[in-house]
Each structure stands twice: as C-alpha cells, then as structure tokens.
C-alpha positions as CSV (number, residue, x, y, z in Angstrom):
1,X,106.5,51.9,136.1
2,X,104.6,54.9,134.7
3,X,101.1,55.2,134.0
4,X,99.5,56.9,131.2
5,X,95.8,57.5,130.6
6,X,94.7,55.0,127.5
7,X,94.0,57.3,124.5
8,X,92.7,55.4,120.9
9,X,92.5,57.8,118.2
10,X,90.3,54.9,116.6
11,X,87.5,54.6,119.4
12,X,84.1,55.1,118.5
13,X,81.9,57.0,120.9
14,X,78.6,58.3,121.0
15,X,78.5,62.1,120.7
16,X,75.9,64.3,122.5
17,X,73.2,65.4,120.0
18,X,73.3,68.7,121.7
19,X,76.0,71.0,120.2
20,X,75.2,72.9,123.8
21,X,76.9,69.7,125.5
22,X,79.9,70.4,123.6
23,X,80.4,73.9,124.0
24,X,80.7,76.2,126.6
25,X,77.5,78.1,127.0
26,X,79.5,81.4,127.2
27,X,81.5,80.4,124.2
28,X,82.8,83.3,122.3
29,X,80.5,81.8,119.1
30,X,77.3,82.5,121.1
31,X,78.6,85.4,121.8
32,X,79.1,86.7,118.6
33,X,75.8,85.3,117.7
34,X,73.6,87.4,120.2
35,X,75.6,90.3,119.3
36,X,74.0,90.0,115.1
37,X,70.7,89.5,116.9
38,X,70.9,93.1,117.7
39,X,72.7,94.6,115.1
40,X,70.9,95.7,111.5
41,X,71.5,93.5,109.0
42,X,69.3,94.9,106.3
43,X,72.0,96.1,104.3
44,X,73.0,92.9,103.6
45,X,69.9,91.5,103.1
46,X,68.9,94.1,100.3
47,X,71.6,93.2,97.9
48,X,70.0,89.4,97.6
49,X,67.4,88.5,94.6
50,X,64.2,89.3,96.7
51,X,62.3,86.5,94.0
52,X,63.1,82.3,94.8
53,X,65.8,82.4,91.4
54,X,68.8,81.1,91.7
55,X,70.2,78.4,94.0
56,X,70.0,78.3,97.9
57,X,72.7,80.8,99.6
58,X,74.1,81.0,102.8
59,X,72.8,83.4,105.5
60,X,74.5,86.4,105.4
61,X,74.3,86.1,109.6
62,X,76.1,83.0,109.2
63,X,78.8,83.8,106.9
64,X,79.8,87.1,109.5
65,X,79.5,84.3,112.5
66,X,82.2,82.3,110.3
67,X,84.6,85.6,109.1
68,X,84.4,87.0,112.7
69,X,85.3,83.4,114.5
70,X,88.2,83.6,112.1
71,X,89.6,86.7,112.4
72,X,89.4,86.6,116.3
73,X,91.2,83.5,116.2
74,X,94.4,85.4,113.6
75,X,93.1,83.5,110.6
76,X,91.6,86.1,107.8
77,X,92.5,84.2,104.7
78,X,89.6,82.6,103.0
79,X,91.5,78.9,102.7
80,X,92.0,78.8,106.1
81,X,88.7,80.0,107.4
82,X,86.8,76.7,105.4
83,X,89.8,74.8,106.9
84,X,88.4,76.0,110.4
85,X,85.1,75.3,109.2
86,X,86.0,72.1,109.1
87,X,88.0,71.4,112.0
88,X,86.7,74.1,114.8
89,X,84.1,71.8,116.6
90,X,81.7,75.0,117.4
91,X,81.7,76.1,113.6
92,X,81.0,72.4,113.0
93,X,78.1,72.4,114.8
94,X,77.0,75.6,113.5
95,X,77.4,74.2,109.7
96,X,77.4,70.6,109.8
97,X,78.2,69.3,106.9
98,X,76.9,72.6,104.3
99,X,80.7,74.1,104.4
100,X,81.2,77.0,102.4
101,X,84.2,77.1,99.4
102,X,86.5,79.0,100.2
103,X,85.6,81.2,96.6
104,X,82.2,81.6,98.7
105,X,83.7,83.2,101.6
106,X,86.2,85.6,99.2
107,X,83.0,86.9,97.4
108,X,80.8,87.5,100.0
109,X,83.8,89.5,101.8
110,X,84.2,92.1,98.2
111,X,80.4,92.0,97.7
112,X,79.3,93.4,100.8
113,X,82.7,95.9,102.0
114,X,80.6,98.4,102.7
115,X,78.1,96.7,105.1
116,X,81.1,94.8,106.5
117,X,82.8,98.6,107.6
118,X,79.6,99.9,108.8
119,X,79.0,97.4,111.4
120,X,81.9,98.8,113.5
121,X,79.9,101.7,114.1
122,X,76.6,99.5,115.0
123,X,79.0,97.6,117.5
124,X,80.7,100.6,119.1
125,X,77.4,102.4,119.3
126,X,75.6,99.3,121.4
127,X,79.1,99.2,123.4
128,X,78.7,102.8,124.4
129,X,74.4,102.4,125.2
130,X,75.2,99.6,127.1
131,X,77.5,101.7,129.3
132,X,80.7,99.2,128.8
133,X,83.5,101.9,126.9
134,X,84.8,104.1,129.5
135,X,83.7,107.4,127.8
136,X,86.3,109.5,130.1
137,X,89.7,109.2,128.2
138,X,90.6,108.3,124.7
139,X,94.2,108.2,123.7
140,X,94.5,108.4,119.7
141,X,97.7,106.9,117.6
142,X,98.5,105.4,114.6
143,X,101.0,102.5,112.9
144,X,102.2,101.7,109.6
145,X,100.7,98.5,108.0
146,X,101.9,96.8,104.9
147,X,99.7,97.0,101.9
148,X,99.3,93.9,99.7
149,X,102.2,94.6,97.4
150,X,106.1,94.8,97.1
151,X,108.0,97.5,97.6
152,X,110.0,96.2,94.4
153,X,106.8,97.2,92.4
154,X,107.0,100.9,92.4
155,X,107.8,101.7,88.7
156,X,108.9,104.9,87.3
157,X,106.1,106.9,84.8
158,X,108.4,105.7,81.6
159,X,108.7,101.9,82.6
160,X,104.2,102.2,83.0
161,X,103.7,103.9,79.6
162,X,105.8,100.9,78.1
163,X,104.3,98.3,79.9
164,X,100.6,99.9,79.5
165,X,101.3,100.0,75.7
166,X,102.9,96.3,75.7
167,X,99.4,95.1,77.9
168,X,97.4,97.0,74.9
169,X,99.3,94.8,72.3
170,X,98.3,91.5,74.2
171,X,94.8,92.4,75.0
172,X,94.2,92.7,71.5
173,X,96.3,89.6,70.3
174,X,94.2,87.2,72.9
175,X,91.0,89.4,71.3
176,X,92.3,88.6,67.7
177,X,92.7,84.4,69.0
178,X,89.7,84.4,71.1
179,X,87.7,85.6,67.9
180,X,89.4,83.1,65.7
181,X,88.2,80.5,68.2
182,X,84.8,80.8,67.6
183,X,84.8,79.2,64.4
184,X,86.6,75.9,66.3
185,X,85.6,73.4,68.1
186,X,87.6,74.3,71.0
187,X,86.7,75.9,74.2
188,X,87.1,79.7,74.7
189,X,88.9,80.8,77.8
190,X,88.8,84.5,78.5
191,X,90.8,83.9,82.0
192,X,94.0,85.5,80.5
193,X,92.5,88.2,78.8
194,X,90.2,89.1,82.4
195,X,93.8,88.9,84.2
196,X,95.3,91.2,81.8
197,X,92.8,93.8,81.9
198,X,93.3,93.9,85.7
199,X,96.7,94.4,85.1
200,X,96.1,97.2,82.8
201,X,94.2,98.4,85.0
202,X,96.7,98.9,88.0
203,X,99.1,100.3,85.8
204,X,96.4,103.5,84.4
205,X,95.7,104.1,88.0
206,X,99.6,104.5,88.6
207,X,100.0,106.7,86.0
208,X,97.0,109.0,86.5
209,X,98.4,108.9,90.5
210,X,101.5,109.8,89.3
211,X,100.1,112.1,86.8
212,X,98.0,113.8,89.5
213,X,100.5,114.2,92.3
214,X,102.8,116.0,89.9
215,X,100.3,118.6,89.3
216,X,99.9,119.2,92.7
217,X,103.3,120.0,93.1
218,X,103.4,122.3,89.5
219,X,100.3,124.2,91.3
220,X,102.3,124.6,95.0
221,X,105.5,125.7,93.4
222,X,103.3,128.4,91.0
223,X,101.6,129.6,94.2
224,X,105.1,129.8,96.3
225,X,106.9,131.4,93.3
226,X,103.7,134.4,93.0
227,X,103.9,135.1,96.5
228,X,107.9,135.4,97.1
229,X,107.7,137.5,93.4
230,X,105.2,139.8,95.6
231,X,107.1,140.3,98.2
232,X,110.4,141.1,96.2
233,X,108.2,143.8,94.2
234,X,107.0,145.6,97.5
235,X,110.0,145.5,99.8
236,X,112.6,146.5,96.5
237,X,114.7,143.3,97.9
238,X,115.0,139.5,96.7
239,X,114.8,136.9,99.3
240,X,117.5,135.8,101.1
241,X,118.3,132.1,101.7
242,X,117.7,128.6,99.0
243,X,115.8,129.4,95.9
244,X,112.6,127.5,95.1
245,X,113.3,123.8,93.0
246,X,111.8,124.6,89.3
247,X,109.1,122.1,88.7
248,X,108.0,121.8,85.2
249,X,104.8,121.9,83.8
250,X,105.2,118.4,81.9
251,X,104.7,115.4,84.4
252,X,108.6,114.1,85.5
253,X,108.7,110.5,84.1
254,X,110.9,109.4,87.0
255,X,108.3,109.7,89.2
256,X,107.1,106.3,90.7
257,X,104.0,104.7,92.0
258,X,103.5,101.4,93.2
259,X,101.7,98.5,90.1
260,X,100.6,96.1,92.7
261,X,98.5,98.8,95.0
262,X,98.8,102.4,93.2
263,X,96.9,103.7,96.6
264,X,99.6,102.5,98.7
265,X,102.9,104.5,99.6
266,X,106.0,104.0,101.2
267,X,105.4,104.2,104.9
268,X,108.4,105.1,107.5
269,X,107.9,102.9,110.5
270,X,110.0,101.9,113.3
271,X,111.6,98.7,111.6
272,X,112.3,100.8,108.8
273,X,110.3,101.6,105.6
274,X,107.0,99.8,104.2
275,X,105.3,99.5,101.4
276,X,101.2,100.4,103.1
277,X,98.9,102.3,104.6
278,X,98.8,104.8,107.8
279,X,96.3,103.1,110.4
280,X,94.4,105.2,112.7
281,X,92.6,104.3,116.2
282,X,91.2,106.0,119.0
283,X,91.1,103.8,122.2
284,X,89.2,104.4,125.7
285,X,90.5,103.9,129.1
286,X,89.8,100.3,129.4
287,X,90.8,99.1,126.2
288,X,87.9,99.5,123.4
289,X,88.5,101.2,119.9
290,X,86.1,103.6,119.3
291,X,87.3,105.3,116.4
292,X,89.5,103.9,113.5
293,X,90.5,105.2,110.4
294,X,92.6,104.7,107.2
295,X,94.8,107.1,105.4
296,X,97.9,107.2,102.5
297,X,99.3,109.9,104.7
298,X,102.7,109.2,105.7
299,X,102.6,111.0,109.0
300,X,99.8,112.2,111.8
301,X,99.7,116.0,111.3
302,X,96.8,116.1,109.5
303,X,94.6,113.2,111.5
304,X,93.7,114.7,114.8
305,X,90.9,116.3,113.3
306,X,89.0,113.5,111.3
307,X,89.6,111.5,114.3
308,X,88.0,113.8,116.9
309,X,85.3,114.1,114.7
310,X,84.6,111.3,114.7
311,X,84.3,110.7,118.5
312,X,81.9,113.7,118.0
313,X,79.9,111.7,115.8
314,X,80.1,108.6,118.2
315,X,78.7,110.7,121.1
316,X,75.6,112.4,119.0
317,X,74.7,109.3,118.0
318,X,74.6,108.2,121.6
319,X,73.5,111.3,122.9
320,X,76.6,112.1,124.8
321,X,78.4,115.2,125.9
322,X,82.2,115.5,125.4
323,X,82.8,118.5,128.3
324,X,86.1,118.0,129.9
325,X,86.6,114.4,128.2
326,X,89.8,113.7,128.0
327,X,92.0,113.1,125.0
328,X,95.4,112.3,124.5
329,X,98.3,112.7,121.2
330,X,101.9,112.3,120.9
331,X,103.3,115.3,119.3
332,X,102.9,113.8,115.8
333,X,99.3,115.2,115.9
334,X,100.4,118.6,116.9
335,X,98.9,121.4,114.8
336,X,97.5,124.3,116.7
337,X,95.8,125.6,113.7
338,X,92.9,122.3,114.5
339,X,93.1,123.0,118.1
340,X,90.3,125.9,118.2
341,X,87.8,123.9,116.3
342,X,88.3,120.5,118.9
343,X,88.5,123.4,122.0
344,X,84.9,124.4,120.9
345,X,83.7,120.4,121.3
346,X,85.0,120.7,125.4
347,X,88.1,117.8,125.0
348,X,90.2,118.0,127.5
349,X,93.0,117.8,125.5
350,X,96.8,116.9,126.0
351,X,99.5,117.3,123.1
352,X,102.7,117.9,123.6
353,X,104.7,120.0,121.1
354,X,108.0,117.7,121.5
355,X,108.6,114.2,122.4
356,X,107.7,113.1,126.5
357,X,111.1,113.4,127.4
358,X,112.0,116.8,126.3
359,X,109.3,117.9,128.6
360,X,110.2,120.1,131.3
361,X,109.0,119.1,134.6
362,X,109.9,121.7,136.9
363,X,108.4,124.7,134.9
364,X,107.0,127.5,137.3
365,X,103.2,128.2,137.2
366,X,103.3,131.5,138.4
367,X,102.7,133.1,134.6
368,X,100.3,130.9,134.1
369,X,98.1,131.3,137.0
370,X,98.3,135.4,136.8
371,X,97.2,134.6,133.0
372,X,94.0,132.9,134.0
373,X,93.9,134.6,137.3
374,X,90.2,136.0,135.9
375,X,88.6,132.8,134.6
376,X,86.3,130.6,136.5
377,X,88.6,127.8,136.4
378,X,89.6,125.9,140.0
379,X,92.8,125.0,140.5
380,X,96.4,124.9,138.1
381,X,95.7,121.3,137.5
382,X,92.5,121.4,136.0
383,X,92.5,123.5,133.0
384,X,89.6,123.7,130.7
385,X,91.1,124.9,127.0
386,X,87.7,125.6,125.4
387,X,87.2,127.9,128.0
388,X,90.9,129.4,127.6
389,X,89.9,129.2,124.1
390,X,86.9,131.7,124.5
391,X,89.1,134.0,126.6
392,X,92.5,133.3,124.1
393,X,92.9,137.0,123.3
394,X,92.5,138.3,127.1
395,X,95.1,135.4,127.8
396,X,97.1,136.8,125.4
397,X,96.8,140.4,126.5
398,X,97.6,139.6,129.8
399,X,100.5,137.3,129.4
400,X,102.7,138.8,126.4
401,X,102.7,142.5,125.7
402,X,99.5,144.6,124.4
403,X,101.6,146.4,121.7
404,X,102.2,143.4,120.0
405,X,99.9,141.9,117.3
406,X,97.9,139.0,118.6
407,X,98.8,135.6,117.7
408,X,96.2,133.2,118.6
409,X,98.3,129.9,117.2
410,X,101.2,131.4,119.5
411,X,98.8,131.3,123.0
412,X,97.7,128.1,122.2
413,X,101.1,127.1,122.3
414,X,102.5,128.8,125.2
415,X,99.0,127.2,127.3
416,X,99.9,123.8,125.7
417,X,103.2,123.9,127.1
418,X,102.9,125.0,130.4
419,X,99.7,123.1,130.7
420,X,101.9,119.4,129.7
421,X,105.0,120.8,132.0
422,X,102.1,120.6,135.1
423,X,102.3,117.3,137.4
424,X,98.8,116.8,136.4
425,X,99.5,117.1,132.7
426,X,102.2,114.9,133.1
427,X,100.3,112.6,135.0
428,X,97.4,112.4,132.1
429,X,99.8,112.0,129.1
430,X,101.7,108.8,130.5
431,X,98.3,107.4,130.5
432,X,98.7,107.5,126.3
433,X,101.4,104.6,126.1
434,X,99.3,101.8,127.9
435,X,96.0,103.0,126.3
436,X,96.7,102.8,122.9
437,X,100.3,101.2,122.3
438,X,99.6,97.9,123.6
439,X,96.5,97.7,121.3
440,X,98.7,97.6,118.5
441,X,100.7,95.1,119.9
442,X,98.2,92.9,120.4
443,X,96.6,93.7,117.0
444,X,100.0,92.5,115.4
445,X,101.0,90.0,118.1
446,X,98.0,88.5,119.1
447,X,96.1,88.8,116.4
448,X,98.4,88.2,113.7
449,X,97.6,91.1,111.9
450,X,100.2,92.4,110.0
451,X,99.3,93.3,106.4
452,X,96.3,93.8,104.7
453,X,95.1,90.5,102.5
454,X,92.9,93.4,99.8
455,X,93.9,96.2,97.6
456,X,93.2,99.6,97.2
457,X,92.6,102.1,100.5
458,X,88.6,101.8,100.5
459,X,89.1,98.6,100.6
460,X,91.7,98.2,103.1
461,X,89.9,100.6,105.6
462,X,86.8,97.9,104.9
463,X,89.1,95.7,106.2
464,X,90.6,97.8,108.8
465,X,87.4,98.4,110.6
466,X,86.6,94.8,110.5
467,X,89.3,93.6,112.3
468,X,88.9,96.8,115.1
469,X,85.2,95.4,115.1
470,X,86.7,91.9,115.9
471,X,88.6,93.0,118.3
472,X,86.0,94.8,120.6
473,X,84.0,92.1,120.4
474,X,86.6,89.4,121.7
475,X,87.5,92.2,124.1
476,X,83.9,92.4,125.6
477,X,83.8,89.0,125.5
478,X,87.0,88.3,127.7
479,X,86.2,90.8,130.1
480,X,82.7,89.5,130.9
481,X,80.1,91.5,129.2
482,X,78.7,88.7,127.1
483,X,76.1,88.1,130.3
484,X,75.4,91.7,130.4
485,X,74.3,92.0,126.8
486,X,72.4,89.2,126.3
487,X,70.5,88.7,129.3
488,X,67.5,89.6,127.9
C-alpha cells in the first residue's frame, strides 16, 4: 500500500518569531531592501507634510519594497499587490498586520511618477560603479506595447466636437442638480460630475492632437509646394512624376485620435497592429538595461540618437569613456545624417543599411583597405569610425573620384557597408539578437508585461522605467551580485 506524508491544513504550530527563520537570508526582499539603503530617497521624502498633521503614512521605502516585490513577481495591478501583501509570507513579515488598501498603493504610484522614473537612473548608475554591467557592448532595439485603450476608441474630429458639446450639456445639468441639492436634505455626490470632466477632458486633448498634427502637415505641404515652385521658376521646367496631395488650411474632420489615450497611436508590430506606445532599451552584453526610453513614434529612425545619448550621460555620470565601445542597431535605426555626431563620442558602431540577410558576405576588401591605407588603424577588422569620421573627406577623395562633389552621408554609407560585409562585422552584429531580443521576451513572457496599466506617454514612460528598474534588479539578484553589494 502507498504511503503519503500526513498533511493537516488545520494543525496548529508554533511559528519562529524570527522572520529571518522563515526566509532565505539572500531572499530577493533583502535584496531589494539593501539596494533603497543606498539609493536617495529625498525626493520622496520632500513631498510629505514636514509638521506631525494628518494621520500616520506608510514609509515611502516600504511602499517601493511592496511595488518592486510585485512587479518582479508579473503582478503590477494595485488589487493584486495588497492581495500579495497578504499572502506572500516575506511581505507579511515585512507588514504584519498594517496592510496597505489597495487606493493606497494606486496614489502613492501617480503621486510620486517622477521619483519612481528617476530611480532607474540611481540603480543603473550603482550597477555600473559597482563594476557589474558589462560596459563593452550595448545592443539597442525597441517593441510595440499596448497603451491602456481600444483601438475601437479612435474617433474622427466631427464625432469629438459632438460628443465634447454633448459632455458640456451634462456638466452643466449635474451643476444645475447639484446646486438644487443644496437646499435638501440629501447628500451631494459630485462623483459623476469629476468622471465627466475627465472625460471631457480626453476628448479636448484629442481634438487639439488632432488639431495640431494637421497643422504640421498644412506647414510641410506649404514648405514642399515653395521649393518645387522654385525650382520650376529657375530651370523653365515643371516637375516630372506625382503631384503634391492639396492639404487645406482648415483642420480635415476625418482625422482621428484615440478618446481613451489621445497620446497613444496605432503601432505596427509583428502580430499586427496596436493601439500603444514605441518602447525603447539599450542592453549590455550580459543582460542589464541601461538605457530605456518612450516614444509615440511609430518606427526607430529617429531614436538612435536620444538613445546614445543617453549612454553618454550614463558614462559621465560614472566617469567613463566610450572609445571603441561597441554598439549595435538593426537597420530600423539607420540614418547616416546622426551617425557623425555618435562617431565624435568613439562608438564602435554597427548598422546595417538592409536587413542581416541581405548582407553580402563575400564582399572584397581590397577598396576598402587602399581607402584607409593612410590611417593609423591596425587591421580590416578593427575599424574605428570616429577616426574615419575625422578623415571622411580624404576617404572620400581617395575612394570615389575628386571631380565629384563630396558627399559626406554617401562615405558613411559605402564604410557602413563594407565594414558589416567584414567577418568581423558580421561576427559583432549577430551578437544584437541574443542581447537585446530575448529581453523583450522575457519582459512579456516572464514578466507578464504586456500593456501599460496608466495613461498618457509621461506617464507610461514612468512606468516603463519602472519595470526596466525591476528588472535589473531581479537580474542582479539571480546572478549573484546581491553579496557583492551589500557586504558592507
């Protein structure tokens, strides 16, 4: 007959007074714990009553020991955080029985967005000091995350004017009622009107978005129209090929913007399309986010630059030098137009102009090494481009033909491409999938994190940094560095 080990849901026993007993001394909660101990906290501290009026409030150390052991663990809505509160036996002991509501948690988390988004810069900054992110390579990508709202709430400019002027009628019929309250015995609740003010809200910052983009594209289609009428008056000729599209200078009331988050657009992703935001990361070699970032852009051409600079940033802080640090983009983030200005900080870096597998791999290097024959560079493999950056127009004299008119965007090219066709270069940029893809998979995957839970892109990029502060502390964590950083 089988034996099974007696288990009584109902037994009492006598627990160890020592939370220590109970928890694993290098518990990811002790962790998280030291790490506060050496991070600045003032900011957070500065927005409290500084007199004794007003009730007792929780620490604002403890309430980020309670969001962070959440959102390591997937769970970032305020219920379920006071639901782990209550069951997680290491929160437990950290709380006993003062839990927080879950109203508590939601507040503290909108009051203090800003102090919440700048601690991912205090934790990356002790990771670097502390010698822990490889500093060598960074890979930098992006992915599309969904906003909180619907892609069945984008509304046209005529359906917001109507409902905008509808919300105006009610505001002022719950004003009229509220009013006529007052002289009644009955309680005044001023919930609905609060909820359609918000709503009102939404719907004026759709149509000013809406109101604004349309401008933007009056004002490009003015400037294109002036400069091909320029050059029809001094060549005698009209253009050849499609005529511009006549924009008008009244706003298109078929033009649509989202009600539930106006900041949000519709994102192309590889499932298809999403109603969110463009996330931006920049990862080391061994798996640590130093950078991250969060745009309405719905592609990458115009976030290699903010991105680098802010690994610039990263490195003065920490006294660092990026000579010959490697840095690695899919050809999304291929504009040569940046390229001079990141040459000038020493990246190493690698971006191809077409996708990986369009990349010729048996290219000769013969041009190539007569065009840098006179630099102090050694070897094919290891090219420097802010030194071919310095020398770009004696590159370009030597490689192309001196009778025609230098074109610095061109030679950047041509020393991109032949530079990515090398075994080397080739060798560098498959580092770029394992470095940065599989952090988004385990962002989404492991993590569970697959929309935001807040509106509005400052917001969301609060939010954002949060969880890529999150996840380098679980990360240094796993991999051991908890004894490292808290030995003292």
């Amino acid at each position: 007959m089988a034996q099974f080990k007696v288990v009584n849901l109902f037994q009492m026993r006598l627990l160890p007074t020592d939370p220590r007993k109970w928890i694993e001394d290098n518990d990811l909660i002790f962790f998280i714990n030291g790490i506060l101990d050496e991070l600045n906290l003032n900011g957070f501290y500065e927005k409290y009553r500084p007199d004794n009026w007003g009730g007792k409030g929780y620490d604002p150390k403890v309430m980020l020991i309670i969001i962070m052991m959440g959102y390591c663990n997937g769970i970032r809505e305020s219920r379920r955080i006071r639901e782990l509160c209550k069951t997680d036996i290491r929160l437990r002991s950290l709380l006993g029985d003062e839990i927080p509501d879950h109203s508590t948690i939601s507040r503290f988390i909108r009051k203090f967005s800003t102090e919440i988004e700048n601690l991912f810069e205090q934790v990356t900054d002790l990771l670097i000091k502390e010698n822990i992110i490889d500093t060598t390579v960074f890979a930098i990508d992006g992915t599309k995350m969904r906003a909180n709202a619907s892609m069945q709430s984008n509304k046209s400019l005529n359906s917001i004017l109507k409902t905008i002027e509808s919300l105006q009628e009610k505001i002022v019929k719950s004003t009229e009622n509220m009013l006529n309250g007052l002289n009644s015995d009955q309680p005044i609740n001023r919930l609905p009107i609060q909820k359609i003010e918000e709503q009102l809200s939404r719907y004026e910052q759709a149509k000013e978005i809406i109101e604004n983009r349309h401008a933007e594209d009056y004002d490009e289609y003015q400037k294109k129209l002036t400069e091909r009428n320029e050059i029809e008056c001094r060549t005698g000729k009209k253009i050849r090929g499609r005529k511009l599209t006549p924009v008008s200078k009244e706003t298109n009331t078929k033009l649509k913007c989202n009600t539930s988050d106006p900041q949000s657009v519709i994102q192309k992703g590889k499932i298809g399309f999403v109603q969110g935001f463009n996330a931006q990361i920049t990862v080391s070699k061994n798996h640590f986010i130093i950078a991250a970032d969060l745009v309405a852009d719905q592609n990458d051409l115009n976030q290699l630059l903010p991105m680098v600079n802010s690994i610039v940033e990263s490195f003065l802080r920490n006294d660092l030098n990026p000579q010959s640090t490697v840095l690695l983009a899919d050809a999304g983030y291929c504009v040569y137009q940046n390229m001079p200005e990141i040459f000038e900080h020493g990246f190493d870096l690698y971006i191809p102009s077409q996708k990986e597998y369009k990349i010729p791999s048996n290219v000769s290097n013969e041009l190539f090494a007569l065009a840098i024959s006179d630099i102090s560079i050694i070897g094919l493999n290891n090219i420097v481009p802010c030194v071919l950056a310095t020398y770009g127009e004696y590159v370009y004299r030597e490689w192309m033909n001196d009778e025609l008119d230098w074109d610095y965007n061109k030679v950047i090219h041509d020393l991109m491409a032949i530079k990515m066709s090398s075994p080397s270069g080739r060798e560098n940029y498959r580092k770029r999938k394992w470095i940065v893809e599989s952090i988004f998979g385990y962002l989404k995957e492991g993590m569970k994190i697959l929309a935001f839970l807040r509106r509005g892109l400052d917001r969301c990029r609060s939010e954002w940094k949060f969880i890529c502060t999150c996840y380098n502390l679980k990360r240094a964590w796993k991999k051991g560095f908890s004894s490292r950083l808290l030995a003292e």
